[in-house]
C-alpha positions in Angstrom: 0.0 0.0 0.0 2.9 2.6 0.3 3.0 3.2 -3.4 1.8 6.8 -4.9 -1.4 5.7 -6.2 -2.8 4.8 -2.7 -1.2 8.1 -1.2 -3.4 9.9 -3.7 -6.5 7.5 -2.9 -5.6 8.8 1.1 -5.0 12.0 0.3 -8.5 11.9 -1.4 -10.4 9.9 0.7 -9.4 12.2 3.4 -10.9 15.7 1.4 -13.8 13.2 0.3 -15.2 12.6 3.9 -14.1 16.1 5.1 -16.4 17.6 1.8 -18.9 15.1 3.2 -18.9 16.4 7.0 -19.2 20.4 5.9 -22.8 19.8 4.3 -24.4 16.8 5.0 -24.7 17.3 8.8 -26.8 20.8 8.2 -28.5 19.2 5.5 -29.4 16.5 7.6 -30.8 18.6 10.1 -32.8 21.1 8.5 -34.4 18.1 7.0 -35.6 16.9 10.5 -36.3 20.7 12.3 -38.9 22.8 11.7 -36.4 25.5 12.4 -34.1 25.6 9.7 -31.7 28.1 10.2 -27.8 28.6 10.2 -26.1 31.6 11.5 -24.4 34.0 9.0 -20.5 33.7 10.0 -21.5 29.4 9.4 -22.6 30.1 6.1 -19.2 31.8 5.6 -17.4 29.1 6.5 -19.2 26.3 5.3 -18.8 27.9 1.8 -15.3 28.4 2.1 -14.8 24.5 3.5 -16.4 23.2 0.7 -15.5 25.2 -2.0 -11.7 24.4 -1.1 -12.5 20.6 -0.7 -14.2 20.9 -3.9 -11.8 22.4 -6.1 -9.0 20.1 -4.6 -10.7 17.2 -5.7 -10.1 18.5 -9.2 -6.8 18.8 -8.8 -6.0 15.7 -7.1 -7.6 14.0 -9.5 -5.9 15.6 -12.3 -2.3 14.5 -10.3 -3.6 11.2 -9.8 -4.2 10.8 -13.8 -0.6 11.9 -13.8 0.7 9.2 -11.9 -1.4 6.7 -13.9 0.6 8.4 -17.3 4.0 7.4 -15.6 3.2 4.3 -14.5 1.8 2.8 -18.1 4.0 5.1 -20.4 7.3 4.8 -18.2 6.9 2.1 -16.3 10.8 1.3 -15.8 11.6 4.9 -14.5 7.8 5.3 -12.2 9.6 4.5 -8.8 12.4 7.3 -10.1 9.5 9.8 -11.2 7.1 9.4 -8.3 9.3 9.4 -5.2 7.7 10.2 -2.1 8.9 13.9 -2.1 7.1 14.9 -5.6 3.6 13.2 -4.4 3.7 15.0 -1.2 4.6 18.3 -3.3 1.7 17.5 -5.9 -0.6 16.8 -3.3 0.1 20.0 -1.1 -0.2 22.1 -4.3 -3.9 20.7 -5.0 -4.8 21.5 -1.1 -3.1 24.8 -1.2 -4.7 25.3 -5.1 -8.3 24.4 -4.0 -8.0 26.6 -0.7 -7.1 29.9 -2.2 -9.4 29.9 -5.5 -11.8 28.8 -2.6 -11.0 32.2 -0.1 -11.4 34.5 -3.8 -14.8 33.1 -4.3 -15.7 33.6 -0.5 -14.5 36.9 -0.6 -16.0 38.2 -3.5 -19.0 36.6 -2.9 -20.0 37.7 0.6 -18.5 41.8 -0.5 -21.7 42.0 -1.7 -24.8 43.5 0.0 -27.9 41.1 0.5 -30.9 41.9 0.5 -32.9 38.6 1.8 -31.7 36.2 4.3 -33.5 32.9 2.8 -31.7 30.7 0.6 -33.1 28.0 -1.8 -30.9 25.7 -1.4 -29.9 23.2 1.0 -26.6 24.5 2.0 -24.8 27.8 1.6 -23.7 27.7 -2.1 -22.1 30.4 -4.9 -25.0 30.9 -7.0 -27.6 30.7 -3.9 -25.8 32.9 -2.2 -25.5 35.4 -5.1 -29.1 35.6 -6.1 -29.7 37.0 -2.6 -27.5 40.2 -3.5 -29.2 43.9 -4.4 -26.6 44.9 -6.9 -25.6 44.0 -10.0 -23.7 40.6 -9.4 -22.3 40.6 -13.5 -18.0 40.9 -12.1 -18.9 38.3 -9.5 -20.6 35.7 -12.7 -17.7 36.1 -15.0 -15.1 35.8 -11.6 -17.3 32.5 -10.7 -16.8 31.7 -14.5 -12.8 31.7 -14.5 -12.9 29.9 -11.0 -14.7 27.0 -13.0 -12.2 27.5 -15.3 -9.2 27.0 -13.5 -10.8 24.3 -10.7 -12.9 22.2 -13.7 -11.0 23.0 -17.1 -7.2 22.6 -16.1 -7.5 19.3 -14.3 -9.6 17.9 -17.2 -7.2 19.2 -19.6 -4.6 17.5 -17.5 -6.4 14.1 -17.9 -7.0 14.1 -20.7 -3.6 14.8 -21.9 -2.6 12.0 -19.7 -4.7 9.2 -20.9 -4.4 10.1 -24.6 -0.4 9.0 -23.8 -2.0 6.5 -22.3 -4.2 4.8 -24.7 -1.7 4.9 -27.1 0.5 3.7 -25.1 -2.1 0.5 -24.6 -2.8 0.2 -28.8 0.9 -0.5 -28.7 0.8 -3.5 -26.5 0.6 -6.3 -28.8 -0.5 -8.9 -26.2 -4.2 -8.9 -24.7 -2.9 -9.5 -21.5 -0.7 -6.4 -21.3 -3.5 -4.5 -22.8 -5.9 -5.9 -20.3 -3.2 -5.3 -17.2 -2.7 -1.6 -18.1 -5.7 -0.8 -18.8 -6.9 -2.2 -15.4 -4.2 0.0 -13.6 -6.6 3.0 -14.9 -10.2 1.7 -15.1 -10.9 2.9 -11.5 -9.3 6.4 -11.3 -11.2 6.6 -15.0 -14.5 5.9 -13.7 -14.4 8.4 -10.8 -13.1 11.0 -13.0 -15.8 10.7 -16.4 -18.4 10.9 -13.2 -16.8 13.9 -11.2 -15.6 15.9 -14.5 -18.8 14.9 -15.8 -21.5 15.8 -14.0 -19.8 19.4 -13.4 -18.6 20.2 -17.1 -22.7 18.8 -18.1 -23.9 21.2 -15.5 -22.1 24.6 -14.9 -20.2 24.4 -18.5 -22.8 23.5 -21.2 -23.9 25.2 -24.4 -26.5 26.5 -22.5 -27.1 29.5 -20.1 -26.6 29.0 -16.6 -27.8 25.8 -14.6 -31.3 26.0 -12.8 -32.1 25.9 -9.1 -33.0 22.3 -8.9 -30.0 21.2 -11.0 -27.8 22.7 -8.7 -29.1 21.0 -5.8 -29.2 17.5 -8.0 -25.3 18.2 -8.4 -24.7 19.6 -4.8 -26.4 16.3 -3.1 -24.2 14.6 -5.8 -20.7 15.4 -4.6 -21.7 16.2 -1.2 -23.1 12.7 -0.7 -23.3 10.2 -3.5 -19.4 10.9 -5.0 -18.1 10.4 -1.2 -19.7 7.1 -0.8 -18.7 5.9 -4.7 -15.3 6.7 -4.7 -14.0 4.1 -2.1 -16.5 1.6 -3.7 -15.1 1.7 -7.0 -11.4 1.5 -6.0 -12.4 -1.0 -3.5 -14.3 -3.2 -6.2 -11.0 -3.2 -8.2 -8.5 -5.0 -5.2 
């Protein structure tokens, strides 16, 4: 197990049950009060939490798509690549990554004067939170817009880089058996990914305007509850 594809599976099991623990709980329990309130400087914070935990899920996963590009395209020089000092650094820079794009958002978001205190939504989210505003919220759209960017588009762009390498790297396997091995080494870290990436790119980065008010919850119960609890089934179904 000390090999760098499980210290990314820790690294992301830990953000996985920490994104988990900043919304379910309230959700949980405005669903069984009558009172369903949560104080301002909470609201704050559970933004912030899961907007960093969010956004360094991304990049974890685009690092983890990395490592599976070194071990099928360079498998005699992996152990060389992927020493213990550059997973630490990689995993540190999604953590540190996710956290500041997360304080921007927080920032920019809460700047702004509101002018009711109800949200629609089950927990304290960007676009909830910014339909509550009395201004003109146009700067904080396109800033949310280049945060998706950055959190959604560069990781992706990252994977997909990687398994393109990768697949041809497969096609030039000539046994089944090789072809079968390294393609296994991926399937799982695959399968989260095309569900994460998307579910997110379908949602907040279609040919369409922006996502309604029912979507977003769909994809906020998604990763706050269903993606936690799928992840370490489909690596577990794999060993």
């Amino acid at each position: 197990l000390h090999t760098p594809m499980y210290f990314f599976l820790t690294v992301l099991s830990f953000v996985d049950l920490c994104y988990a623990n900043s919304i379910a709980p309230q959700m949980l329990a405005h669903l069984l009060s009558a009172q369903k309130s949560i104080p301002f400087q909470s609201c704050v914070l559970q933004l912030y939490v899961s907007l960093a935990l969010g956004g360094s899920e991304f990049f974890l996963l685009g690092a983890m798509a990395y490592d599976r590009y070194v071990a099928v395209c360079h498998p005699l020089h992996y152990t060389v690549i992927m020493h213990g000092g550059l997973c630490l650094r990689l995993a540190a820079s999604c953590l540190v990554a996710g956290f500041m794009n997360s304080l921007m958002e927080t920032i920019i978001t809460f700047r702004l004067p509101l002018c009711h205190n109800i949200i629609n939504h089950f927990a304290c989210e960007t676009l909830a939170v910014l339909r509550l505003a009395c201004v003109d919220i146009s700067f904080n759209m396109v800033m949310v817009a280049i945060s998706g960017f950055l959190v959604i588009m560069l990781p992706c762009s990252l994977v997909l880089f990687s398994y393109g390498h990768i697949v041809a790297a497969i096609l030039r396997i000539r046994s089944a058996q090789g072809r079968s091995k390294a393609f296994g080494t991926c399937a799982s870290h695959l399968t989260v990914v095309s569900m994460c990436f998307g579910a997110t790119i379908f949602t907040y980065l279609g040919p369409r305007s922006a996502p309604s008010v029912e979507e977003e919850k769909m994809v906020a119960i998604f990763y706050a509850v269903v993606a936690p609890m799928l992840n370490p089934l489909i690596y577990s179904l794999r060993n």
